[in-house]
C-alpha positions as a Markdown table, in Angstrom:
| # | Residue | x | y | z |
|---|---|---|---|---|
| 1 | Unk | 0.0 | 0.0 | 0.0 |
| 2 | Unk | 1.6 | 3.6 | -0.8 |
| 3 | Unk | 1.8 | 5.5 | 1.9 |
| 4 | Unk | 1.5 | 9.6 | 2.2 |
| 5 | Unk | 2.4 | 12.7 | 4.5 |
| 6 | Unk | 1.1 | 15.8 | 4.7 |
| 7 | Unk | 3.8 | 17.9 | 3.5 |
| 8 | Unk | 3.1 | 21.8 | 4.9 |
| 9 | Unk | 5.8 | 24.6 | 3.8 |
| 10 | Unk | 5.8 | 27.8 | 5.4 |
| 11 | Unk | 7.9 | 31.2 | 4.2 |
| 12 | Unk | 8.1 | 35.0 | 4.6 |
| 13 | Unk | 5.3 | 35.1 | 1.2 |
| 14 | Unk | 3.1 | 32.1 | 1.4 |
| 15 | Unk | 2.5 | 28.9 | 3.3 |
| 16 | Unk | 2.0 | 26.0 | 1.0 |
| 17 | Unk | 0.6 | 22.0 | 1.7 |
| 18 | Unk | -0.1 | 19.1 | -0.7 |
| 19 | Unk | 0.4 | 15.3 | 0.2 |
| 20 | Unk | 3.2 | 13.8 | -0.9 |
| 21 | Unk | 3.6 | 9.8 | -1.8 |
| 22 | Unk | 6.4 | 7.4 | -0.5 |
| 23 | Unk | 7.9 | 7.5 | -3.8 |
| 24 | Unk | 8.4 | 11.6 | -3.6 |
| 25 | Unk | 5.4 | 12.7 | -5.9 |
| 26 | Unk | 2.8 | 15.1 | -5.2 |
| 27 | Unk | -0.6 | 14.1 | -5.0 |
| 28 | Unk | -2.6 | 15.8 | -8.2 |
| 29 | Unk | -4.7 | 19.0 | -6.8 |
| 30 | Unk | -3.7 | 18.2 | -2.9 |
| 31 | Unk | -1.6 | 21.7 | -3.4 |
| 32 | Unk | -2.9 | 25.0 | -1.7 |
| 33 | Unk | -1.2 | 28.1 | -1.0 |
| 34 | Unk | -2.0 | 31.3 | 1.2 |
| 35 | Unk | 0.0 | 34.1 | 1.6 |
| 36 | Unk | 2.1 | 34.7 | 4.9 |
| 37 | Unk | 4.3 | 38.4 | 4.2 |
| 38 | Unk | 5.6 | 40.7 | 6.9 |
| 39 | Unk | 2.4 | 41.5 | 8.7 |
| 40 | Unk | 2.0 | 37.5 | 9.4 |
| 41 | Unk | 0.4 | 37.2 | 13.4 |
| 42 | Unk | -0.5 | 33.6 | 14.9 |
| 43 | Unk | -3.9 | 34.1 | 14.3 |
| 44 | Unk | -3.2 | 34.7 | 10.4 |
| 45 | Unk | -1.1 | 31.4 | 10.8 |
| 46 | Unk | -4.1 | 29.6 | 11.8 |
| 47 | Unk | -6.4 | 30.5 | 9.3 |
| 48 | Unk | -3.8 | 30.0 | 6.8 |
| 49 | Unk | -3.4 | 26.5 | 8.3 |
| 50 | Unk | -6.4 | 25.4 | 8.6 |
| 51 | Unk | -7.5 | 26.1 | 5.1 |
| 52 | Unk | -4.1 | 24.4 | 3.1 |
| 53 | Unk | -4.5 | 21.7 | 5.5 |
| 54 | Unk | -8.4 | 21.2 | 4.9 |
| 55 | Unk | -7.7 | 21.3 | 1.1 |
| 56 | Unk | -4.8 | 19.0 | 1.0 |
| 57 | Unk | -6.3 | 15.8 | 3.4 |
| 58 | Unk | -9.7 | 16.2 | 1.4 |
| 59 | Unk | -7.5 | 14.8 | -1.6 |
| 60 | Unk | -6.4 | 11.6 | 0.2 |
| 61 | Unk | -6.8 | 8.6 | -1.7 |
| 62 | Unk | -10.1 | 6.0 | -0.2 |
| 63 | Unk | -8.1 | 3.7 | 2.2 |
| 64 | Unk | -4.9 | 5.9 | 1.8 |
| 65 | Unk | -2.4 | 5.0 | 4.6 |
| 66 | Unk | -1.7 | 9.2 | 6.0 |
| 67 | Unk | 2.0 | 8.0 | 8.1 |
| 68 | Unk | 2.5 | 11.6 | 9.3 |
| 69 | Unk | 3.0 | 15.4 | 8.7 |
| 70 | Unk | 6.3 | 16.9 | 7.7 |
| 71 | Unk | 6.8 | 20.8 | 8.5 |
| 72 | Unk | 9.3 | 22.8 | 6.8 |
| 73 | Unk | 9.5 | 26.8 | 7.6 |
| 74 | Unk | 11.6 | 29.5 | 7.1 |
| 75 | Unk | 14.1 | 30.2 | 10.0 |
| 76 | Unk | 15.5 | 30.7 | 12.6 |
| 77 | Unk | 13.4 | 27.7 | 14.0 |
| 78 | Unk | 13.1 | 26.2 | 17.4 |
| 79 | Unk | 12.9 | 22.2 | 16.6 |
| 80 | Unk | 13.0 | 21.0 | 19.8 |
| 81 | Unk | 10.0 | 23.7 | 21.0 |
| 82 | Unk | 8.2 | 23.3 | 17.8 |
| 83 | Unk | 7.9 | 27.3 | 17.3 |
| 84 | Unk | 9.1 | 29.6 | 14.4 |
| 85 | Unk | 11.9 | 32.6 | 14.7 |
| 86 | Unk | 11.4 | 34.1 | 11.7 |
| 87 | Unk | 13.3 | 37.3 | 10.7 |
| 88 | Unk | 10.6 | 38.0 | 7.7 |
| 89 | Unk | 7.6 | 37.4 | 10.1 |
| 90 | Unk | 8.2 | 39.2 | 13.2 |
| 91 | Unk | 5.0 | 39.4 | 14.5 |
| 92 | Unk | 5.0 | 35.3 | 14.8 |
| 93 | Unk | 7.7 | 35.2 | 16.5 |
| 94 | Unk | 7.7 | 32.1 | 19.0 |
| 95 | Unk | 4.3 | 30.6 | 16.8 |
| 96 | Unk | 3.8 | 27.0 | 17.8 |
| 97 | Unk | 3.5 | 26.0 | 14.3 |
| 98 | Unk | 3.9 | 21.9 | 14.8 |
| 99 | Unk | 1.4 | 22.1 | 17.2 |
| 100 | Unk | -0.8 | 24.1 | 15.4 |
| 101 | Unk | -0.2 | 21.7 | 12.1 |
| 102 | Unk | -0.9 | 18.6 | 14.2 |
| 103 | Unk | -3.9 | 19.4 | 16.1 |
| 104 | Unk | -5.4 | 21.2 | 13.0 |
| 105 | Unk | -4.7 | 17.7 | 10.9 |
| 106 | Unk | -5.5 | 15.5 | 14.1 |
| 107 | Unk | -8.7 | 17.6 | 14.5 |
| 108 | Unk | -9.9 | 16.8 | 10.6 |
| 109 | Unk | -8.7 | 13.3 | 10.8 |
| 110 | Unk | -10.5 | 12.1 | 14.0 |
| 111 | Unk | -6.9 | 10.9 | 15.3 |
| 112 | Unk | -3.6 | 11.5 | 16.0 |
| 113 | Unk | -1.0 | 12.5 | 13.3 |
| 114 | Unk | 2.9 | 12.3 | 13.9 |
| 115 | Unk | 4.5 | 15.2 | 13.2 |
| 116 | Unk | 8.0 | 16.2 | 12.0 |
| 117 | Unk | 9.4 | 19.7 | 12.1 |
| 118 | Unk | 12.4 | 21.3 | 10.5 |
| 119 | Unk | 13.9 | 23.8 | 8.7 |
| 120 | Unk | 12.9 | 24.8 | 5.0 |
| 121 | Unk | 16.1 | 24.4 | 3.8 |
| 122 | Unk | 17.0 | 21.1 | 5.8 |
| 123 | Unk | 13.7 | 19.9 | 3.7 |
| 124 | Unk | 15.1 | 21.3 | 0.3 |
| 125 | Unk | 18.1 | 19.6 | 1.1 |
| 126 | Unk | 16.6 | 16.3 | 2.0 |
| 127 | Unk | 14.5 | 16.4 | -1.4 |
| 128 | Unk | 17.4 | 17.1 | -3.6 |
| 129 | Unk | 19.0 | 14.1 | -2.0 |
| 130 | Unk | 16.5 | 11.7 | -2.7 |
| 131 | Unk | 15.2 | 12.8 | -5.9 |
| 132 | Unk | 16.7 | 15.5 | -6.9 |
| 133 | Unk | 20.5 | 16.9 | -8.3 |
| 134 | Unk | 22.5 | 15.8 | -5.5 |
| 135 | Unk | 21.6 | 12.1 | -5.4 |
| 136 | Unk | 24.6 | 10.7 | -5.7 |
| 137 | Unk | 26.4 | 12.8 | -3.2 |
| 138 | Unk | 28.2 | 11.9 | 0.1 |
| 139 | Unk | 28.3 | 15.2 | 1.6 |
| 140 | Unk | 25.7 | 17.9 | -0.3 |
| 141 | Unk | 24.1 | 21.5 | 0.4 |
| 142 | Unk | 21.2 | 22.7 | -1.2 |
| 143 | Unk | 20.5 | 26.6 | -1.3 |
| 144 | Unk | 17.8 | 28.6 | -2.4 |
| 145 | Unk | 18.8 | 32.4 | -3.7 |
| 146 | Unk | 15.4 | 34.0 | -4.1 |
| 147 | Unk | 13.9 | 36.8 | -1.7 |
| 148 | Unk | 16.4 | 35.6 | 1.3 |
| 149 | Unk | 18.6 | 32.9 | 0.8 |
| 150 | Unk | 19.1 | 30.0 | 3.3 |
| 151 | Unk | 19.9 | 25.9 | 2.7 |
| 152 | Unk | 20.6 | 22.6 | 4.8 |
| 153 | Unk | 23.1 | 19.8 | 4.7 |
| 154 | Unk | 23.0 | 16.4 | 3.8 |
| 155 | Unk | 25.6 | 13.8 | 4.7 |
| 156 | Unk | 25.3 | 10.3 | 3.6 |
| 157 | Unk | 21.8 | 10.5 | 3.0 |
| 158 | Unk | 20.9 | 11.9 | 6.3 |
| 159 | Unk | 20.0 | 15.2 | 6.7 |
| 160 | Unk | 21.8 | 17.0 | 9.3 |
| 161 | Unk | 19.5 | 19.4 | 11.4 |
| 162 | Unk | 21.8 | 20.9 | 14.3 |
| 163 | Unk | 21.5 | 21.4 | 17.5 |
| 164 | Unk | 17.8 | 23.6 | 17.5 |
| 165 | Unk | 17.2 | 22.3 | 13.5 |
| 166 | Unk | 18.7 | 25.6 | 11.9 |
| 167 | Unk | 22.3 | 24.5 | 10.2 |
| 168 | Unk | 22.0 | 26.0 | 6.5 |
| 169 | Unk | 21.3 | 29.4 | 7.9 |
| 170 | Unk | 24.1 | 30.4 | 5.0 |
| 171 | Unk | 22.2 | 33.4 | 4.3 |
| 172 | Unk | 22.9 | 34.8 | 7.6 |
| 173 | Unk | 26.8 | 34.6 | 7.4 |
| 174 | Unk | 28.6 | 37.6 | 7.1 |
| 175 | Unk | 30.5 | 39.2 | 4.2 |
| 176 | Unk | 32.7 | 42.1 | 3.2 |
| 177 | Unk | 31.4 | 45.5 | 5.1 |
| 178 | Unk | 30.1 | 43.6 | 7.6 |
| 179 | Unk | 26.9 | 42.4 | 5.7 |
| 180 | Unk | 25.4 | 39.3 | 5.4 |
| 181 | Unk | 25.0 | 37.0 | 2.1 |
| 182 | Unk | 21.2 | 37.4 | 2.2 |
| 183 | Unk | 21.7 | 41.7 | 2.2 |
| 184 | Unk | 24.0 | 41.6 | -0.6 |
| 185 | Unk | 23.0 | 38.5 | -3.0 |
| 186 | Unk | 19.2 | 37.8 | -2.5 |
| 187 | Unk | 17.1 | 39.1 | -5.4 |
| 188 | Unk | 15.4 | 42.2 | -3.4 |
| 189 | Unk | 19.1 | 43.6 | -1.9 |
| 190 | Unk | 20.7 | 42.8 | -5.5 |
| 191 | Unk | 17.8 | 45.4 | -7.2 |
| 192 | Unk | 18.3 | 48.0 | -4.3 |
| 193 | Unk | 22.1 | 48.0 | -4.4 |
| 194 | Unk | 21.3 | 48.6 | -8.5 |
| 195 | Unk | 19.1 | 51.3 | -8.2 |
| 196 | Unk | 22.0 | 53.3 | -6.0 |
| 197 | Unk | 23.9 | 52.7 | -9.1 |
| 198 | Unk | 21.3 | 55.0 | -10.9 |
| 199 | Unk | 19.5 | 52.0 | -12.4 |
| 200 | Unk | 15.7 | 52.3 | -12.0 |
| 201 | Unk | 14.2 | 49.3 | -12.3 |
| 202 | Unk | 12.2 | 47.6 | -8.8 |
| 203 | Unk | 12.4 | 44.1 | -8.6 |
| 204 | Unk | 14.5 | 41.1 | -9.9 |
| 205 | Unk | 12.7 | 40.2 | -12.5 |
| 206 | Unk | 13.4 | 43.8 | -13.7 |
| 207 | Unk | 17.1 | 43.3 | -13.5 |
| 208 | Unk | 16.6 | 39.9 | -15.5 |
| 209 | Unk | 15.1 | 41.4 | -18.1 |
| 210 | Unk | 17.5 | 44.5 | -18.5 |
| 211 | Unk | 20.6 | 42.6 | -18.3 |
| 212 | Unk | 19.3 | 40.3 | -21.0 |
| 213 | Unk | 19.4 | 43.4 | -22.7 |
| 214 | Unk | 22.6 | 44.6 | -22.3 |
| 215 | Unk | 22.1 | 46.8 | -19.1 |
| 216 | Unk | 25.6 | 47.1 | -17.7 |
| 217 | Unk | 24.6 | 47.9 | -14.5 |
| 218 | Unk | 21.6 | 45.2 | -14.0 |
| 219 | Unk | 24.6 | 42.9 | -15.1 |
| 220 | Unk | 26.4 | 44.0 | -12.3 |
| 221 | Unk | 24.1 | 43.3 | -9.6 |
| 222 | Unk | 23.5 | 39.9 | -11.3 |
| 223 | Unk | 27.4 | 39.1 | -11.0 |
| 224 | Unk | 27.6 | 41.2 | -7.5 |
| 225 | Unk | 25.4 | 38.3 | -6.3 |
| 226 | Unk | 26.8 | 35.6 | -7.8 |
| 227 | Unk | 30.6 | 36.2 | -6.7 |
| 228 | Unk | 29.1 | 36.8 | -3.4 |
| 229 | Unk | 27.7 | 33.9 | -3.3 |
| 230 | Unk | 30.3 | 31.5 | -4.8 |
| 231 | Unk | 32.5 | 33.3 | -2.3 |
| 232 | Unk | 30.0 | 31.8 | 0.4 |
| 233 | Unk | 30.0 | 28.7 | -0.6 |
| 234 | Unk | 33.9 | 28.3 | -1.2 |
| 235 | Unk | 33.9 | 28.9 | 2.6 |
| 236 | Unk | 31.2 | 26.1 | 3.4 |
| 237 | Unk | 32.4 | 23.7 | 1.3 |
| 238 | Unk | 36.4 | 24.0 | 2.8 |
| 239 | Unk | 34.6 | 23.6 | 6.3 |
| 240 | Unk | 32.0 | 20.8 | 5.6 |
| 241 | Unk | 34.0 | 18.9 | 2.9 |
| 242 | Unk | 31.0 | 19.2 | 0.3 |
| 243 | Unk | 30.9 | 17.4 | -2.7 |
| 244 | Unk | 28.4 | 19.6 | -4.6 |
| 245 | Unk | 25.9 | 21.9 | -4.3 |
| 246 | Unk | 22.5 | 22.5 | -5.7 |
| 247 | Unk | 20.8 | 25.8 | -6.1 |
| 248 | Unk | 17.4 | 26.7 | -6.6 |
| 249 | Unk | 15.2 | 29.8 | -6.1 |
| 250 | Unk | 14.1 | 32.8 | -8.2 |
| 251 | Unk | 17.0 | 35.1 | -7.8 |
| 252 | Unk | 19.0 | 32.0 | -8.9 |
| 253 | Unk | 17.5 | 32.0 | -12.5 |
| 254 | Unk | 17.9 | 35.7 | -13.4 |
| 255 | Unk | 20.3 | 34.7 | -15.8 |
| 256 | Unk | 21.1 | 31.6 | -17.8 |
| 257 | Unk | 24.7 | 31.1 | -16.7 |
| 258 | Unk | 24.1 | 32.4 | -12.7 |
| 259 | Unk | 25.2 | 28.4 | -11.5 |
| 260 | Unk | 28.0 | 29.2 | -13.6 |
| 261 | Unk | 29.0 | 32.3 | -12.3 |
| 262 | Unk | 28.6 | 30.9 | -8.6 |
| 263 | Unk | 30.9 | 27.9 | -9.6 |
| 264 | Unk | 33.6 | 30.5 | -11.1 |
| 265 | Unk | 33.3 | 32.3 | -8.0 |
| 266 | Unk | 33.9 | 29.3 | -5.7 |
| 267 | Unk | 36.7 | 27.9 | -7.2 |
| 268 | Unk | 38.0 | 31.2 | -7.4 |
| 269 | Unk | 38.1 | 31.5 | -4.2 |
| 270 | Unk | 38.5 | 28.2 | -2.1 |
| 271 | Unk | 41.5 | 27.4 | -0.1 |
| 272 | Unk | 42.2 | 23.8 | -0.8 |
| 273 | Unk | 42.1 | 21.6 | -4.1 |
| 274 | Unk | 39.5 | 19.6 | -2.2 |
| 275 | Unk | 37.1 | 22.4 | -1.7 |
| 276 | Unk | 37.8 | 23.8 | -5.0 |
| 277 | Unk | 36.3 | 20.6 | -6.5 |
| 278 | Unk | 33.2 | 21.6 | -5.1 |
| 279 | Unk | 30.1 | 21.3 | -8.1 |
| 280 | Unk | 27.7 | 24.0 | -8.3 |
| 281 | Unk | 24.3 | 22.3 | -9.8 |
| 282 | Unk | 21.0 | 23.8 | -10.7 |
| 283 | Unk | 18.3 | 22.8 | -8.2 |
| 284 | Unk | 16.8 | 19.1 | -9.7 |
| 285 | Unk | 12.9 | 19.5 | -8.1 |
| 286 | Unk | 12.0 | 23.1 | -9.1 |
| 287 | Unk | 9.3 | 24.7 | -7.0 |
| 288 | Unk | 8.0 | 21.3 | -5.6 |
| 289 | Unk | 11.4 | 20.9 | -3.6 |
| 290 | Unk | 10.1 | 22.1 | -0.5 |
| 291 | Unk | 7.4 | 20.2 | -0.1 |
| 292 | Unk | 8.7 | 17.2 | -1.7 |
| 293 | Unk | 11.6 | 17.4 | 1.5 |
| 294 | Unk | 8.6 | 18.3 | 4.0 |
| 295 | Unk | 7.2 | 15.0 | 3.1 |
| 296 | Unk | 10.3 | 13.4 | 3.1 |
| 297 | Unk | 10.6 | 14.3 | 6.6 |
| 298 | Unk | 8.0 | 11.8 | 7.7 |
| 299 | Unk | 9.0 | 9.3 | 4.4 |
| 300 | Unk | 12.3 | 8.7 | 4.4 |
């Protein structure tokens, strides 16, 4: 019998849930979104919860075998308390958002549903692993470059969570000046450091489209990123000992040869041959990745 989870995915924009099979595959029209954004309070979380939720279990297969749900949010996290940090949400700081998922679920079920928590990127990670680009890895990071940026590790086909379930954060390391990696290479700080080069375009699918027309500056941006990034990851992979990396996101498709433009950047500018051997891959699952790992959570 195939079994499912209940794959919920929660970020600064929108909070997403579908169900997932054992053999990694979203269950057709099980997917729902709602929007979080800034002004996101516990009681918005609820609603939001209790209407993905509704929609995804009402698309269970007759008989289906429902094993658990898997929770993936944007960070910082609390895994051990079950509550949500986030820097994008503020207002929900300290939400109980695997207790809220489970006794929302357990409530429309009539029983009890095992619930995992973790970090988005953990769940990214853990997707590209087992379905994705870094499936034949030992020692793999997946990162997503889009309005923040942020990732998780896999080792040996284990993901590795930390000690509260936030290693990944790379988004939050800091860079030249004194900035972090998400203020100077996500998509929204990439337009704003454009526009005080006089470029006045908004958003980063503005700078995608102007570079692609030979804007020097929106080209800039787009490689400002990218180096920083690369740069990043030269420094992950000589501490961690990574094999390759996969990277998905928005930001990360502004233009066709960004991956490459990371992987230039990190071999650049890693220490050791064994670092510089690092592989910089496109993301393998696309916009299911998320939910995909969120599932995988309770699956694998």
């Amino acid at each position: 019998m195939t079994r499912y989870a209940l794959a919920v995915d929660v970020g600064g924009t929108k909070m997403e849930a579908a169900l997932v099979a054992d053999d990694g595959a979203l269950v057709p029209g099980s997917r729902s979104r709602r929007e979080t954004g800034r002004d996101a309070t516990p009681a918005s979380l609820d609603d939001a919860i209790a209407t993905v939720i509704a929609h995804a279990l009402s698309r269970l297969p007759e008989g289906a075998e429902l094993v658990g749900a898997g929770i993936g949010s944007a960070g910082p996290i609390d895994r051990n308390a079950g509550q949500i940090l986030p820097v994008n949400m503020p207002a929900a700081r300290g939400y109980g958002l695997a207790d809220a998922v489970r006794t929302t679920a357990s409530g429309i079920l009539g029983r009890g549903l095992p619930t995992v928590f973790g970090h988005d990127g953990g769940a990214l990670a853990l997707a590209e692993s087992w379905l994705g680009a870094t499936r034949d890895a030992h020692a793999s990071l997946s990162i997503v470059v889009s309005t923040g940026v942020g990732g998780g590790f896999v080792v040996n086909g284990a993901y590795i969570a930390g000690a509260t379930g936030n290693a990944g954060h790379l988004g939050q390391v800091r860079r030249e000046g004194g900035l972090t990696l998400e203020e100077i290479a996500s998509g929204p700080a990439s337009a704003a450091w454009a526009q005080t080069q006089g470029w006045t375009g908004a958003t980063g699918e503005d700078l995608a489209r102007d570079a692609a027309a030979g804007d020097a500056t929106a080209r800039a941006a787009i490689e400002r990123s990218a180096k920083a990034v690369g740069e990043a990851l030269a420094d992950a992979a000589t501490l961690v000992d990574l094999d390759i990396v996969a990277i998905g996101g928005g930001f990360s498709r502004v233009s066709d040869d960004y991956i490459d433009l990371v992987q230039a950047a990190l071999t650049a500018s890693a220490a050791h041959e064994y670092s510089r051997r690092t592989r910089v891959v496109r993301s393998g699952l696309g916009d299911e990745g998320p939910l995909i790992g969120a599932g995988a959570f309770v699956l694998r």
